[in-house]
N, C-alpha and C positions, 0 to 999 in steps of 0.2 A: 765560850764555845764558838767555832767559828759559823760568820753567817753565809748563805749562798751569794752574797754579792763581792765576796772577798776572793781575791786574787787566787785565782785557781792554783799556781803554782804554788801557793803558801798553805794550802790545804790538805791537811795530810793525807796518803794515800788509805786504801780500805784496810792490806796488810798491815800499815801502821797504826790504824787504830784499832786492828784488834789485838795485834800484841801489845799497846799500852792498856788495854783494858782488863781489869784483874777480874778471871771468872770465879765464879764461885763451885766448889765440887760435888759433882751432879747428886751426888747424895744428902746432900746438905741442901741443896738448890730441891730436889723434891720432896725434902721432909714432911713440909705442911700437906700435903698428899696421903703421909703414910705410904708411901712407898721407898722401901726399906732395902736391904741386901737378897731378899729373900723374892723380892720381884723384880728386880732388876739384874742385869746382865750388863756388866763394864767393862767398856772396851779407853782403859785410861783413865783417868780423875774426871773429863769432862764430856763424857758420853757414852749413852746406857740402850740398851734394848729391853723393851717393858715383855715382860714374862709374859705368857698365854693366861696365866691367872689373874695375874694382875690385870690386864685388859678387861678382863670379863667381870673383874673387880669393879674396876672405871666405869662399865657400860653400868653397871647397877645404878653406882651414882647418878649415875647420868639420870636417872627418871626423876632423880628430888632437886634437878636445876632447872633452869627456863630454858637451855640449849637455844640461844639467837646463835643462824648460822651467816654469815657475812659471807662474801664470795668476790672479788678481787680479780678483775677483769680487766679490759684496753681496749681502747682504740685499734685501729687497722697500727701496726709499729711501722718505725724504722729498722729497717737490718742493726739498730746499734740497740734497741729495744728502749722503750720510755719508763721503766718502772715500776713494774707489778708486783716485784718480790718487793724491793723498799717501801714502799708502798705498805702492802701485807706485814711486813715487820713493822714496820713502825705506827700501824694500825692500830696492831695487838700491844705494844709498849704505851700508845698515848691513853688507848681503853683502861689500861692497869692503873695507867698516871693519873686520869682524872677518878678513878673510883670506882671501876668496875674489874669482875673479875674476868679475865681474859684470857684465853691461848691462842695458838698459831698454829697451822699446818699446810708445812708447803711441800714440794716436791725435792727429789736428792739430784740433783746435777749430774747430767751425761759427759764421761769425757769428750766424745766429739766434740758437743758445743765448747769447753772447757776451750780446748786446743785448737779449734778451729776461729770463729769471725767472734762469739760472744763473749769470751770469756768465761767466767768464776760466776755463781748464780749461788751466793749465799745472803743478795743484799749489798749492802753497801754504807758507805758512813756509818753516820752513829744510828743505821737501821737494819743491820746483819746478824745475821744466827753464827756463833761460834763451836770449837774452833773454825775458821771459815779453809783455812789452807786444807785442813781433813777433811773437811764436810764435801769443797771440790776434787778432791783426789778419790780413793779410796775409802773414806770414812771405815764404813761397819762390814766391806764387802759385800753389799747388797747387789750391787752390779754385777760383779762378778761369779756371784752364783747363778743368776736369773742366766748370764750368757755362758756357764757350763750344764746348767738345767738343760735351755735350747737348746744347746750344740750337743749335748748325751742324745736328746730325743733325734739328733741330725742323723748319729752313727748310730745308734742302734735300729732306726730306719731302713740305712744300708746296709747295716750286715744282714735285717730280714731279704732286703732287695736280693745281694751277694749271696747267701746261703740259700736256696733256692725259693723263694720267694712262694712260700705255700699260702701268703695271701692273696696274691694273683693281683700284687699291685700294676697299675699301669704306671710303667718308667715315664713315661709323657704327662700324668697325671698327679707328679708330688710336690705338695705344696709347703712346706716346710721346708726352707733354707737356711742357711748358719747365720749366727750374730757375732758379732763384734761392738764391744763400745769406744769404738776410735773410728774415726770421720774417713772410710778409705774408696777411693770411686774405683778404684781397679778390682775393686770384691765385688762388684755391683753385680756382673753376669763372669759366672766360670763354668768351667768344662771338669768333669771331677772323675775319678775311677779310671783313671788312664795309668799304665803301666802292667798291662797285660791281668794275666787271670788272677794275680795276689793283689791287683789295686780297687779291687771292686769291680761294680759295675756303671761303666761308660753314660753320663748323662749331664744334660744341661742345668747345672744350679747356680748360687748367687749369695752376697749376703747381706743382712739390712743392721740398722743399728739394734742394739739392746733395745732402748728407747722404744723402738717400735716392733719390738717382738710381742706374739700374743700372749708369752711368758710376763710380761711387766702385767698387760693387762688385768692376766687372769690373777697376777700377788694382787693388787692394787684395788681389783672388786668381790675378789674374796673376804667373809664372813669371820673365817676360824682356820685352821689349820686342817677341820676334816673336810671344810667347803672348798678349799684351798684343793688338794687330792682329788675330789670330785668332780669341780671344774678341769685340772690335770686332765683327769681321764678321757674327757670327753671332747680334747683340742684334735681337730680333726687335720692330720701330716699327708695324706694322700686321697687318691681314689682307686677300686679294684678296676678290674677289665668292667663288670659290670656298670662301672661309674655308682658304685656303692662307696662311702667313706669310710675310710681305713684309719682309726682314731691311736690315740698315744695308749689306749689301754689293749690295743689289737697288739702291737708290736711289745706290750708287756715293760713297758718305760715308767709306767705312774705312778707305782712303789720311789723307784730312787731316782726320778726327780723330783717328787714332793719330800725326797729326804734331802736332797739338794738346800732344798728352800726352807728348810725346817725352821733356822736361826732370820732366813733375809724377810719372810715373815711378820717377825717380831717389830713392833712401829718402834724407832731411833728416836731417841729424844737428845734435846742442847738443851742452849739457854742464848736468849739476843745480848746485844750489847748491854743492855741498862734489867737481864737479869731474867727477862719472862719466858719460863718454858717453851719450848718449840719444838711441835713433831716433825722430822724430815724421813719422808717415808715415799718412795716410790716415786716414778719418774718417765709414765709414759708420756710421748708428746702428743699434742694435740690437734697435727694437722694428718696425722696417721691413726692414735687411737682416742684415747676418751679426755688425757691431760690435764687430770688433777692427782694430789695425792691419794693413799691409801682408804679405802675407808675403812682398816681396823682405828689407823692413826685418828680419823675424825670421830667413831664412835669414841675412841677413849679420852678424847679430849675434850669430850664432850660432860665427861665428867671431873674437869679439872675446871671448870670455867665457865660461868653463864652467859659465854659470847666465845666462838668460834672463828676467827678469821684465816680463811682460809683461801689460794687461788687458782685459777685456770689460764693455763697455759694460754700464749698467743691471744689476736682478738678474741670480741666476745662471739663473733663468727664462725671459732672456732669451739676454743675452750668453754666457752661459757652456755653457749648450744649444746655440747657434748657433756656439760653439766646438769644444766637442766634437763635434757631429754635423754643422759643416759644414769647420769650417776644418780642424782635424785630418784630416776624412777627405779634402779636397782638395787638402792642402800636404803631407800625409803626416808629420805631428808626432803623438808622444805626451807629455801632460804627464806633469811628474813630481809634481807636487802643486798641490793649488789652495789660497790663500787667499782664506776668507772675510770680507767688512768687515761687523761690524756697529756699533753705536752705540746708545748708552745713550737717544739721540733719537728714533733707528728704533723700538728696544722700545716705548719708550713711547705714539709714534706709533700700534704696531700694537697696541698694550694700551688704545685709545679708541676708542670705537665714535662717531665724528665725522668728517663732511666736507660740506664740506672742513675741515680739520685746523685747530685752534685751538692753535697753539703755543706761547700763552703757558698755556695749562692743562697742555699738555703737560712746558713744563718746570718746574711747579709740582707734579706728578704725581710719587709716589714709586716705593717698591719695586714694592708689588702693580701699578702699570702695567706697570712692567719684564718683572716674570714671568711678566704677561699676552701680551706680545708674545713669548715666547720660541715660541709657537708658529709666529709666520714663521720664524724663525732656524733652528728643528729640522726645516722641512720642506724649506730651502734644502740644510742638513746632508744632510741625508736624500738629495734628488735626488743633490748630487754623488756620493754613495757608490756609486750606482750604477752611475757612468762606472769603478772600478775606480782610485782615483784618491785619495791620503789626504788631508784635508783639516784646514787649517790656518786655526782662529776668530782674525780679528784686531780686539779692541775698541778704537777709533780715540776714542780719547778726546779729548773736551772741555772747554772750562774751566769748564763748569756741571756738568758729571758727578760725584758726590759718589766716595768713596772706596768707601764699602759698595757703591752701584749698580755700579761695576767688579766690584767684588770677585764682586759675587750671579753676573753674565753669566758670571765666568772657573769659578768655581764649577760651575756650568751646566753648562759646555760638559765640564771636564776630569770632574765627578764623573757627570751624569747624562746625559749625550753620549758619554761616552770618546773625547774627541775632544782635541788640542792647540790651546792655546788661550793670549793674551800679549797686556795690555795695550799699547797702540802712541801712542806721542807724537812721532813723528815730524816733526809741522807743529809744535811750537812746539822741540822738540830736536836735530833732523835726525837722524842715523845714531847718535846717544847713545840716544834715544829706543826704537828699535828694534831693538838686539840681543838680544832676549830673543824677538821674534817672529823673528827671522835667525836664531837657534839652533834653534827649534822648527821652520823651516823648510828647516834642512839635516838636521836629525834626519827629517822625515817624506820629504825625496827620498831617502836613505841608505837608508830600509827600503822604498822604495816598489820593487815588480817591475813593470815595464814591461808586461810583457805581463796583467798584471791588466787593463790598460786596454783598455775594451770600448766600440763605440756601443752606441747606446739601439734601433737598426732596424739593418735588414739591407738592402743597396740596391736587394736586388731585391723586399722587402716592396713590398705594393701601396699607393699616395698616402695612400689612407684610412687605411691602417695606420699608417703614417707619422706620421699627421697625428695620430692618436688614439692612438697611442702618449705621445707630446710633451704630447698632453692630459691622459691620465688619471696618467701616470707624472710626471712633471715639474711641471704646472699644479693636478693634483689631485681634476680635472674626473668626473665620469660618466659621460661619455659626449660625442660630438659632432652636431650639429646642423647643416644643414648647408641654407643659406636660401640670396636672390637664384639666383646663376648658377653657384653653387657645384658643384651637380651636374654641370651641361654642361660647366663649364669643367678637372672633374676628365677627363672622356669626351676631350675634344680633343687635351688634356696625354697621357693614354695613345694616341691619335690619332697624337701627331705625336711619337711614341715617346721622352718625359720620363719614362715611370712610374719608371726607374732614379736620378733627380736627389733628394738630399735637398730637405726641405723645411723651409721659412724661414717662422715661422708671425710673424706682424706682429702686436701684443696691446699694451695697455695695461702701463706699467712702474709703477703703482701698484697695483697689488695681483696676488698671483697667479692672479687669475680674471680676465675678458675686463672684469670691471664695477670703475673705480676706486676705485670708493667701499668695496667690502669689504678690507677690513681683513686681519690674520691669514693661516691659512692655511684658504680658505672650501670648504665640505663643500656635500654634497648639491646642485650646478649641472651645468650641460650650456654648456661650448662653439658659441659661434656662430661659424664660419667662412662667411659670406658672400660671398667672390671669391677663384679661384685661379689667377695668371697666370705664364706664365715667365718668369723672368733666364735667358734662353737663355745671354749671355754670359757671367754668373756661374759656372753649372752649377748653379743651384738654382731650386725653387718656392717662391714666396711667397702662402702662405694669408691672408687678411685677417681679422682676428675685430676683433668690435665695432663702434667705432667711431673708429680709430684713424686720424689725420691726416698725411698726407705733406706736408701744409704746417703748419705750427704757426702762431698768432698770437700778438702780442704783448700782454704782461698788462694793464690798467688801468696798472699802475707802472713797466714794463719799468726795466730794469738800466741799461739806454744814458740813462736821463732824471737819473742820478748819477751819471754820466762825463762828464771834464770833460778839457781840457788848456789850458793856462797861455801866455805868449807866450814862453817859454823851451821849451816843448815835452816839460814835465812833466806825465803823464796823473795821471789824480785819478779813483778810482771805477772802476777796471779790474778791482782787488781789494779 
């Protein structure tokens, strides 16, 4: 197998290694499970949707195993991203390898990112969940339900507005806009109902990605399929003249779009390279809402597996905050350890006072860059210690990464961190790769006590506290500031009696301050939170800081303009 120091060009691509890898048919791949034809749902020989009963089968199990749940986190990244999904894969593969039993659960891929700067997010080398070409496209149609769910709730909005509007919605006042899962900034702000008295009615709307719809949300923290509908009901699309909220069950939407969602539901299961089950399920981001997967997918994996490895989105600033302080406290999970990703690329990255980011200086850049950057790394360190939570450095090596630059990071972390810490090659060795961070990582659940683990607020702390909590302990901040409708918008939220809902603060994933361009870990700033509205359905508030986009656009070079497929139906530039 080949190693990370081998000539890049001689390495096979991700598409090539997963069509030479022969899978195994999901049915056969979940036998020892017991789950049969009868609980599962096939979409092809190699990927299934696990039935309602059957989930609720799993959760049973689930009480006669020890449920250690892992949680798979990073550093501040590079726009090219260091590693979290490889990482997660080949976590879950090295735990099986040395003797444990294991599964995975990551999130399903937005076309946007797909087609836009990141690419394919199914992993990579010999640490990817298969088929990977499916899993990036289309897979199970999960997507595409969640954004005609949305977009139902958009127009049957307007036909209430349009047909004379006996809610006495204010047109100035609706907060529900369309989704798309494609990266397009001309959808950002439009003008809709134009074309006289059969186009509707005249008003200002807009659209965000899937990704960041409150639909992902509310699939991804829903319970069941009736919690599912309940949540539905309760996602609030407008306001009356009153300034009362006009929810998805006023306008009579929450019948058929929870019929919408009946199958996207259902948690997706594969299989990685080297064979071990993997739930890909749900896919909100994390710099908008909570950014991890499903939690039907982690309850039922919880009964395949007496270790969980599972990740969040973006830094731990983002994702991994919006783990512990939302999804923990709504699913009712406590980790048992976190690992950290970082990279010899990130150090350096945050060891250059540049942006946007020249990364061919970057990988020219030596040690002193390295140990420049370790001050994102230690204050990422840092935050997580707080959750109560041991943490576990994983440097995700690459083929440009010299010997010594590992060696400085691991150094770092075990001598001036006392923290555990294991080079990880994963994506070019699969589960050979990673036994040395799967040892460090049953060593840190072993000594971990459960009950260490603590939030960062109390629920009935007041919004601000909340919010400024997550700011100065977490981001680093000073202080918060608090511009546009932020004030009013906190007054209403305790109004219509949210002040108990954590809160979901939406920031920039390149740096740990609101401003991308700072680097490191940036001193002496003040937090701008400028809009606070609710995920009723969710059960969370979302702060806005900055100037953070729920529609993204696509680069000058977008990703999708080096994808290609063949007349045999061979993609090209996927990976």
């Amino acid at each position: 197998m080949a190693s990370p120091d081998d000539d890049q060009d001689s390495f096979p691509t991700d598409y090539e290694i997963a069509q030479s890898t022969e899978m195994e048919p999901i049915w056969d791949l979940l036998e020892p499970w017991d789950l049969g034809n009868d609980d599962l749902q096939y979409y092809g020989e190699y990927k299934a949707k696990v039935e309602h009963h059957a989930v609720e089968r799993l959760r049973e199990d689930a009480e006669d195993r020890e449920q250690n749940l892992v949680l798979v986190t990073g550093m501040t990244p590079t726009p090219l991203g260091e590693g979290k999904t490889v990482t997660t894969v080949g976590l879950g593969q090295t735990l099986n390898h040395i003797g444990e039993e294991a599964m995975i659960a990551i999130r399903e891929p937005s076309l946007g990112p797909v087609f836009g700067v990141k690419g394919g997010a199914a992993g990579g080398g010999y640490s990817q969940v298969l088929p990977m070409e499916d899993i990036n496209l289309h897979f199970t149609g999960d997507l595409h339900a969640l954004t005609s769910a949305h977009n139902l709730i958009a127009a049957m909005l307007d036909a209430k507005l349009s047909q004379g509007n006996e809610l006495n919605m204010d047109v100035n006042e609706v907060s529900w806009p369309r989704a798309l899962d494609m990266n397009d900034r001309a959808l950002r702000e439009t003008v809709i109902g134009l074309g006289g008295k059969t186009g509707g009615t005249p008003r200002e709307d807009g659209f965000l990605l899937t990704a960041a719809s409150e639909m992902m949300a509310v699939l991804c923290l829903a319970e069941d399929l009736g919690d599912l509908k309940e949540r539905v009901a309760r996602v609030i699309v407008a306001y009356d003249d009153d300034g009362e909220p006009v929810t998805v069950d006023d306008i009579e939407a929450t019948g058929p779009v929870t019929m919408l969602l009946r199958d996207a539901i259902k948690p997706n299961i594969v299989q990685t390279i080297e064979g071990t089950p993997a739930f890909v399920h749900g896919g909100p981001f994390a710099n908008i809402a909570h950014g991890t997967n499903s939690l039907i997918a982690d309850k039922a994996a919880f009964g395949m597996g007496d270790y969980l490895v599972t990740e969040a989105g973006f830094g731990s600033d983002l994702g991994a905050e919006k783990f512990m302080n939302i999804v923990c406290r709504l699913g009712d999970m406590t980790p048992n350890a976190v690992v950290l990703v970082s990279s010899v690329r990130a150090l350096k990255y945050h060891g250059q006072d540049m942006w946007p980011a020249d990364f061919d200086a970057i990988e020219e850049s030596g040690i002193d860059a390295v140990e420049r950057g370790f001050e994102n790394l230690d204050k990422h360190v840092e935050n997580l210690q707080k959750f109560g939570v041991p943490v576990v450095v994983a440097v995700n090596r690459f083929p440009e990464d010299s010997d010594e630059e590992v060696q400085t990071v691991l150094d770092h972390c075990r001598d001036d961190l006392d923290v555990r810490a294991a080079e990880s090659t994963v994506f070019a060795e699969g589960s050979e790769g990673g036994v040395d961070l799967a040892e460090r990582v049953v060593g840190a659940v072993d000594e971990n006590d459960p009950e260490d683990f603590t939030h960062l607020y109390e629920d009935e702390a007041s919004i601000k506290e909340k919010i400024e909590t997550v700011a100065t302990e977490v981001y680093g901040a000073d202080g918060v500031n608090y511009t546009g409708s932020a004030e009013d918008d906190i007054e209403r939220m305790e109004e219509l009696g949210f002040e108990e809902f954590p809160v979901c603060l939406s920031k920039t994933f390149h740096s740990l301050s609101d401003d991308a361009s700072k680097k490191g870990a940036p001193e002496d700033w003040t937090l701008e939170v400028r809009e606070i509205y609710p995920s009723a359905g969710a059960g969370f508030l979302v702060a806005l800081t900055g100037d953070v986009l729920t529609m993204p656009g696509l680069p000058a070079d977008p990703a999708a303009a080096d994808m290609d497929i063949d007349a045999d139906g061979n993609i090209s530039g996927l990976f």
